[in-house]
C-alpha positions in Angstrom: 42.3 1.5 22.6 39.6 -0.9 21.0 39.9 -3.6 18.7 37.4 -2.5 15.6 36.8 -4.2 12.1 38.2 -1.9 9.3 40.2 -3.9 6.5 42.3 -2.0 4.9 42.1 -4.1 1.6 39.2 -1.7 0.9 41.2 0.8 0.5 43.3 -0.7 -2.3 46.6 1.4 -0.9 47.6 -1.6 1.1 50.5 -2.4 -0.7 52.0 1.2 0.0 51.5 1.0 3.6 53.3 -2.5 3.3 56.0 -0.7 1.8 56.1 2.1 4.3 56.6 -0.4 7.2 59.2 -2.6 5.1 61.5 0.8 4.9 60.2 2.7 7.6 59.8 0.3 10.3 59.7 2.8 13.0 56.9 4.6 11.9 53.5 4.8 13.3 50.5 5.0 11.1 47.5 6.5 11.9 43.8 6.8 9.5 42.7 9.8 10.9 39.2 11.7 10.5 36.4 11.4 8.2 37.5 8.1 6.5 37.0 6.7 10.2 34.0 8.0 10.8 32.6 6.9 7.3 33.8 3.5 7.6 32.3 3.1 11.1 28.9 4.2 9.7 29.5 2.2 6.7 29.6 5.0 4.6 31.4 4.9 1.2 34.8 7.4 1.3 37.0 9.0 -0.8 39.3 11.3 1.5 42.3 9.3 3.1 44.2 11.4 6.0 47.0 9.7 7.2 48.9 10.4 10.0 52.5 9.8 10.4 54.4 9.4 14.1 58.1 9.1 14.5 59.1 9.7 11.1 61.1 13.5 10.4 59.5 15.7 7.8 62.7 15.2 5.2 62.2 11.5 5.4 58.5 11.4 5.2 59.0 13.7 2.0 61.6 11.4 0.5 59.8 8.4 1.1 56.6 9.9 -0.6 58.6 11.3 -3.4 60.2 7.9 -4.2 56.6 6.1 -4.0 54.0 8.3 -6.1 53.6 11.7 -6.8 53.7 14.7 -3.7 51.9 17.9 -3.6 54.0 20.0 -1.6 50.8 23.0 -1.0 50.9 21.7 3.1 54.9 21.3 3.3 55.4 24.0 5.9 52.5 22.5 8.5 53.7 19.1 7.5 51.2 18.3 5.4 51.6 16.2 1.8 49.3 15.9 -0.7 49.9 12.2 -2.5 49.4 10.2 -5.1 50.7 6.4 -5.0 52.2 4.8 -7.9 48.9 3.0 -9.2 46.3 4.9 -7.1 42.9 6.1 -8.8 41.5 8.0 -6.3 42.1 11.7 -4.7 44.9 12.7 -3.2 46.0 11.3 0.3 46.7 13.5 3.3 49.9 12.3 4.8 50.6 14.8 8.1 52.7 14.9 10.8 50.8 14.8 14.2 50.3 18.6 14.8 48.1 21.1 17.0 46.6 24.1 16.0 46.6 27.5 18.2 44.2 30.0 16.6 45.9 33.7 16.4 43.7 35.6 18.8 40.8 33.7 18.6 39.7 36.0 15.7 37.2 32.7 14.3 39.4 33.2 10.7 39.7 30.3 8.5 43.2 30.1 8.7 44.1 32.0 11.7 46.4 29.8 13.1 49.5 29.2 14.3 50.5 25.4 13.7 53.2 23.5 15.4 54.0 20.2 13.6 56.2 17.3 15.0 56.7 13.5 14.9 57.2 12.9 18.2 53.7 14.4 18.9 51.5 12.5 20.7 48.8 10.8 18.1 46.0 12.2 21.0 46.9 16.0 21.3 46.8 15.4 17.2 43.1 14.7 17.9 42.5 17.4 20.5 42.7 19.5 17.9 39.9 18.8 15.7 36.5 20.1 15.7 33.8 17.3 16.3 34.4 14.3 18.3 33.3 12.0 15.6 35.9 13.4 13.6 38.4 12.8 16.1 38.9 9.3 16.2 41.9 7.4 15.3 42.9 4.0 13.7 46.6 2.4 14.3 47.2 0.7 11.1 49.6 -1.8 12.5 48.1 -2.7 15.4 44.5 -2.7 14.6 43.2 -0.6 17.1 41.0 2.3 17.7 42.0 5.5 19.4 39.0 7.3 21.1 39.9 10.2 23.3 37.2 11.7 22.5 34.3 9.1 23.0 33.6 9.8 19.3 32.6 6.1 18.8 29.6 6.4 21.6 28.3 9.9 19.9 28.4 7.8 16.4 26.3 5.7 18.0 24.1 7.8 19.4 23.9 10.3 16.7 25.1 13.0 17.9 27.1 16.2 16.8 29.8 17.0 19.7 32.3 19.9 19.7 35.9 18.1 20.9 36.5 20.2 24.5 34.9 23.7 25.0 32.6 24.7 22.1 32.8 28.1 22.6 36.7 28.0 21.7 36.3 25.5 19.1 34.1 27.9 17.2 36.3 30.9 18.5 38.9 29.0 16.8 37.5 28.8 13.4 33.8 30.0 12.8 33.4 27.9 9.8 33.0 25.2 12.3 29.2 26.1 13.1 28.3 25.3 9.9 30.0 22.6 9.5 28.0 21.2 12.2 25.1 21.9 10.7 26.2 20.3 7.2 27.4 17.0 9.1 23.6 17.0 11.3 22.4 17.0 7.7 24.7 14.8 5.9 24.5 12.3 8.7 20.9 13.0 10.3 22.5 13.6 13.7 21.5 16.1 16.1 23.2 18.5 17.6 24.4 18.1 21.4 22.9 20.7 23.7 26.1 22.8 24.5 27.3 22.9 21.0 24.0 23.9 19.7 23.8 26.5 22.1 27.6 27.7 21.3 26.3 27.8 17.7 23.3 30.2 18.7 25.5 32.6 20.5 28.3 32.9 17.8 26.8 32.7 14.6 26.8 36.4 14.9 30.3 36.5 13.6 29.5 35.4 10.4 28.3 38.6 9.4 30.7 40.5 7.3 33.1 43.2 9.1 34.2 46.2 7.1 32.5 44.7 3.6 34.5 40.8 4.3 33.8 38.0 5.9 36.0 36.7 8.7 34.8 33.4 7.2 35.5 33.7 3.7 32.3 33.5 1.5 34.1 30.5 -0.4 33.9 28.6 2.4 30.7 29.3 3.4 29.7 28.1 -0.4 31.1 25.1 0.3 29.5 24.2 3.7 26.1 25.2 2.3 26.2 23.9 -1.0 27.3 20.2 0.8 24.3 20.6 3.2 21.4 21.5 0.9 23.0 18.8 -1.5 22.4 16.6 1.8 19.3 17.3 2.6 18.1 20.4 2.2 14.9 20.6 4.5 17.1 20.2 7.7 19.5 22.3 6.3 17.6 25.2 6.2 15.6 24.4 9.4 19.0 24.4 11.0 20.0 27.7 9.1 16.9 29.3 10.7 17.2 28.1 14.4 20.2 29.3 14.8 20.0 32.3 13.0 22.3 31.5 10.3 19.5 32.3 7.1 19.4 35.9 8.9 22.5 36.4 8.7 23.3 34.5 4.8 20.3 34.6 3.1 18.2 37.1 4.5 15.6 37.6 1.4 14.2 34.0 2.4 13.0 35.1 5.1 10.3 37.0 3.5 8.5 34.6 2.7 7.6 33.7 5.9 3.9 35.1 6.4 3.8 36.1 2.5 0.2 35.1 2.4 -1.0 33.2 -0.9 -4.6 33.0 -2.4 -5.9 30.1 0.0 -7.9 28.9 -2.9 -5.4 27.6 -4.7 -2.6 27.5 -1.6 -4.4 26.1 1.1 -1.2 24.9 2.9 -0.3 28.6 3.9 1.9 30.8 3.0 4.8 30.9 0.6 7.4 29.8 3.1 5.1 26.7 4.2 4.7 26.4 0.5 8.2 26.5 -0.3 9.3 24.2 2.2 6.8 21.4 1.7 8.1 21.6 -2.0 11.8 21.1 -0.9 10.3 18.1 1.4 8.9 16.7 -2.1 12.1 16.3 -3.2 12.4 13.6 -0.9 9.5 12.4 -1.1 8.8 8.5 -2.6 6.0 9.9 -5.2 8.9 12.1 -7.0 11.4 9.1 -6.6 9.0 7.2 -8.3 7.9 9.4 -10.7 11.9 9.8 -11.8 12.9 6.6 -11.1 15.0 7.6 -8.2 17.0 9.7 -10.3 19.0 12.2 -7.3 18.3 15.7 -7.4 20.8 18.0 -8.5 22.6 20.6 -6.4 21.0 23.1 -9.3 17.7 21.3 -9.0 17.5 21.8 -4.8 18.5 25.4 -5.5 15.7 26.0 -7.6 13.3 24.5 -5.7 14.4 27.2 -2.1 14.2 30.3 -4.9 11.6 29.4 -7.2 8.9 31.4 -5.2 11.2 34.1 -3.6 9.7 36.8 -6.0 6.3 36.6 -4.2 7.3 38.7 -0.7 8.7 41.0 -3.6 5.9 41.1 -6.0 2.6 41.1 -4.2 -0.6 42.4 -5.1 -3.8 42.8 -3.3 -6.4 43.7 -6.1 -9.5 41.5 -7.0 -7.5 38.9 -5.5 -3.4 38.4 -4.5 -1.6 38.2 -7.0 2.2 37.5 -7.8 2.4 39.1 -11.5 6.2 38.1 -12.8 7.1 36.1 -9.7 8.9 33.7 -11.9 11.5 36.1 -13.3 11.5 38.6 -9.8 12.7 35.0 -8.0 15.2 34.3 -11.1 16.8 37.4 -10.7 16.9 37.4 -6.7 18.9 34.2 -7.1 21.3 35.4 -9.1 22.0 38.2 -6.8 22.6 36.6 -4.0 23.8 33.3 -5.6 27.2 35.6 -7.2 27.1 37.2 -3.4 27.4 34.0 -1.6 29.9 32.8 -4.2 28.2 29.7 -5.1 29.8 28.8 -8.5 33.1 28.5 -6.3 31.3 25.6 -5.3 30.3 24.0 -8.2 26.6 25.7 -8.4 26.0 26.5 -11.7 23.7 30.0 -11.5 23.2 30.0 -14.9 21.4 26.6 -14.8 19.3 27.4 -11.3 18.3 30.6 -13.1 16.7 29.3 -15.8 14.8 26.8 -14.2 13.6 29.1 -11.2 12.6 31.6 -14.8 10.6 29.4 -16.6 9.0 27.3 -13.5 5.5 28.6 -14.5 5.3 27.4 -17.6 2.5 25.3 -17.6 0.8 28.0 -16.1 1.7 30.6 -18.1 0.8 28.8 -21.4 -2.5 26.6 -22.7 -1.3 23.3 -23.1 -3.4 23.2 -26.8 -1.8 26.2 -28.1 2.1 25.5 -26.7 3.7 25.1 -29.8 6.2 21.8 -30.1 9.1 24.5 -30.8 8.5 25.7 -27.3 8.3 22.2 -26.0 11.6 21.2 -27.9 13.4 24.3 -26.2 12.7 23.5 -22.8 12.6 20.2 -22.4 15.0 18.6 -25.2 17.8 21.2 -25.8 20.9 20.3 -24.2 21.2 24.1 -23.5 18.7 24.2 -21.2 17.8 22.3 -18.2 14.9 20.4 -19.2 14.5 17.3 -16.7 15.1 19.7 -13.7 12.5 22.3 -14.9 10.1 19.1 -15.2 11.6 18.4 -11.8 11.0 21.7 -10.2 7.2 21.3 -11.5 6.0 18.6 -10.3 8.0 19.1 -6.8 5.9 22.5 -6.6 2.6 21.2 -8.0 3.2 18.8 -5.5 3.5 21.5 -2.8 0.1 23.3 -4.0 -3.2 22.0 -2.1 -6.1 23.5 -3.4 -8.9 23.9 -1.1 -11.8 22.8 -2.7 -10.3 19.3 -3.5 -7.5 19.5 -0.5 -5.1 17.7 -2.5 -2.8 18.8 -6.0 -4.1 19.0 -8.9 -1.2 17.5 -11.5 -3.4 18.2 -15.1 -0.5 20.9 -16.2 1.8 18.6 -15.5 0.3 15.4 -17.2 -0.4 17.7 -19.9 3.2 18.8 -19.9 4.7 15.2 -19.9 2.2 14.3 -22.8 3.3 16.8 -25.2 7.1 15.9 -24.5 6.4 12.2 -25.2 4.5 12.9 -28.2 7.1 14.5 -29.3 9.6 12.6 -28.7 7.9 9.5 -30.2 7.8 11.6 -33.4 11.4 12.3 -33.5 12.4 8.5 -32.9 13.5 9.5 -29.3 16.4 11.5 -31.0 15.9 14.2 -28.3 15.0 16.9 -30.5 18.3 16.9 -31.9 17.1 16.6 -35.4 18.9 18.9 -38.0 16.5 21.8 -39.0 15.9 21.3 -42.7 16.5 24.9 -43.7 18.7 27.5 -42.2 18.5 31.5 -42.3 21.0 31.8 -45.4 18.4 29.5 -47.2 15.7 31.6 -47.0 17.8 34.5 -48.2 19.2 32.8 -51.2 15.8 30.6 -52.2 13.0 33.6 -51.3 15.4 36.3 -51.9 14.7 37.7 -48.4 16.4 40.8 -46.9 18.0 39.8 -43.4 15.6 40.9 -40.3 12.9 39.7 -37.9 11.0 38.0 -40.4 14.0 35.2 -41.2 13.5 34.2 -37.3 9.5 33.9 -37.4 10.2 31.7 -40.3 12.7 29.5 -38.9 10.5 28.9 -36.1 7.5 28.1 -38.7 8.9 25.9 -40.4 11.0 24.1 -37.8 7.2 23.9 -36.0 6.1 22.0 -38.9 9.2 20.0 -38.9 8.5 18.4 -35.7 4.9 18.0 -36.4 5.7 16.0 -39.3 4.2 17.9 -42.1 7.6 18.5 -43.6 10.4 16.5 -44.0 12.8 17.8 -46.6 14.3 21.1 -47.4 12.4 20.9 -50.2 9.0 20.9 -48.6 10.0 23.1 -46.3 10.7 26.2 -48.8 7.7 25.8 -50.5 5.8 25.7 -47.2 7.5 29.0 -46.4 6.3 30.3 -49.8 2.9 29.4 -49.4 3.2 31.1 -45.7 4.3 34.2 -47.6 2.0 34.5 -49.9 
């Protein structure tokens, strides 16, 4: 045991653990897992695991009970969701020290069998978890560390260490090899030897057997949605090594030697292309270009699919071509995005597929003929996803080395981010949520107009003329129609 510098008065659950000693003097308190580990890297935290020695279960439960509010999901393997009286933040894990034996070693999620007691040793509590950095312990009353596991010397040497055996860690539960991967991103550690290689060898069992997953694809969503969020260029170098992407996300790996007119790609093909867009992400000329405003889960998404419709829509005629790329990659996504079961992750599919759809729009349009009603759509309607589509843009201009000059050429884009703050200076910075002056019932009543196509063309008319200013009243804007119908 070492002495080490955490203050509880961070948490701000002081006063219940006061009050847990003042009743239960007995007891042993433990802060277990990632809230160590955080707090040793001074990382912020919001997951508390507690857990409790030399208490029973019934008196653990009444003393929760009596103190806050108790989630009862975890009763059986001793586990309590709480809430203090007071408390603001997520629900605590309060457990009794347990171990784990996995049924069979079948790698399922929750294929265990879990024995729970108080009289548990606090260390074969630890044995069971799955990296040693995760398997560190605090006392509470005695301000000491617990390190087993020499957890503390792989924090400090940044490394990603299966507790015991990796092989029957993983055999344990095979959601473990991505969650090594997800914490190497999250935490820029590598991954020990042994592990690493324990990961190569089992990732195999990922695959699905008889149409399921023995990991369920929730799960995975999770792990992968966590990682990319993280940082997404060592995620999927990670996913690739190990054979992961084979295995999850197979289509991706098309790209790799998709060749790309080296006249405007000069960097190589669409998987170097692709990649060194992700990388932009990061880089400090988008952080300054969006005032370090963090990429979105939805945003990162984009940026892996946005060119996944090349491998799929290749041409070689006067020159390659990649004729409706845009929607091809749109429509891979959301294939595999509803296979993978992002959404259960918070991915919003919806939102990544329209950016990855409408990525080539400046492109796909002259910037002198784009009418304001088409810049108002993308790029101010709360409906759709303007900032990230600008985003996505400049990330992938920013990934496009022409090579006659050998660097990117951002005149769309300038062009792009003119017209929106014209715009925007002509609607006051309103955002383009200016009322239209007339709607389709107005043309019916005023022009005595049958309902059809034609009410639509006219709407966008006159809402074009709107935002260039030339009318400002419903007024002007029915005698602009009439004089457009004439």
């Amino acid at each position: 045991m070492k002495n080490i510098p955490i203050k509880l008065k961070k948490w701000s659950i002081q006063p219940f653990i006061k009050q847990f000693y003042k009743q239960l003097p007995e007891a042993e308190i433990f802060l277990v897992g990632g809230a160590v580990r955080d707090m040793l890297l001074n990382r912020p935290t919001t997951d508390f695991d507690l857990v409790v020695r030399n208490v029973s279960k019934p008196t653990l439960e009444k003393f929760l009970t009596a103190h806050g509010k108790v989630n009862l999901v975890g009763k059986k393997f001793g586990v309590f969701k709480f809430v203090p009286k007071g408390w603001v933040g997520t629900e605590i894990d309060i457990a009794l020290p347990r171990t784990e034996h996995s049924i069979n070693f079948s790698g399922g999620y929750k294929d265990f069998k879990i024995n729970s007691s108080a009289k548990l040793k606090i260390e074969d509590d630890l044995g069971r978890r799955d990296f040693t950095i995760n398997a560190i312990a605090y006392d509470v009353k005695n301000k000491k560390l617990l390190d087993p596991y020499q957890g503390l010397q792989d924090l400090n040497h940044k490394v990603i260490r299966a507790v015991g055996a990796p092989t029957q860690r993983f055999k344990e539960d095979y959601s473990r090899m991505l969650r090594a991967i997800r914490f190497s991103a999250q935490l820029n550690f590598v991954i020990e030897h042994q592990t690493w290689s324990a990961i190569k060898r089992q990732i195999k069992h990922l695959k699905t057997v008889g149409g399921k997953p023995i990991v369920p694809f929730e799960v995975i969503a999770k792990e992968l949605n966590k990682a990319m969020s993280a940082n997404a260029t060592k995620t999927i170098q990670l996913l690739d090594e190990s054979g992961a992407l084979k295995i999850l996300i197979p289509e991706l790996l098309k790209m790799k030697n998709c060749p790309q007119p080296t006249n405007w790609h000069s960097e190589g093909d669409c998987w170097i292309h692709t990649m060194l867009a992700v990388e932009n992400l990061a880089d400090k000329k988008f952080k300054a270009e969006f005032k370090n405003q963090q990429p979105t889960p939805e945003l990162i998404w984009a940026t892996i699919f946005h060119d996944l419709g090349k491998p799929y829509t290749i041409k070689h005629e006067d020159r390659i071509r990649f004729n409706n790329h845009d929607n091809v990659s749109a429509q891979k996504w959301r294939l595999i995005a509803e296979r993978l079961k992002l959404s259960s992750a918070g991915v919003d599919i919806n939102r990544v597929e329209k950016i990855i759809a409408k990525h080539m729009l400046p492109a796909n349009a002259k910037h002198s003929e784009m009418k304001d009603t088409t810049i108002e759509k993308y790029f101010f309607k709360p409906d759709f996803p303007g900032t990230e589509l600008l985003m996505l843009i400049f990330a992938d201009i920013s990934a496009t080395i022409p090579e006659k000059t050998g660097r990117p050429d951002f005149t769309q884009y300038r062009m792009i981010k003119k017209r929106i703050n014209r715009l925007k200076q002509r609607l006051g910075n309103k955002n383009g949520l200016i009322k239209p002056l007339v709607t389709g019932n107005d043309l019916i009543k005023n022009l005595k107009l049958p309902s059809g196509p034609l009410i639509g063309k006219l709407l966008i008319s006159a809402r074009e003329a709107q935002l260039a200013g030339k009318i400002k009243t419903k007024q002007q804007a029915l005698a602009f129609l009439r004089n457009l119908l004439k």
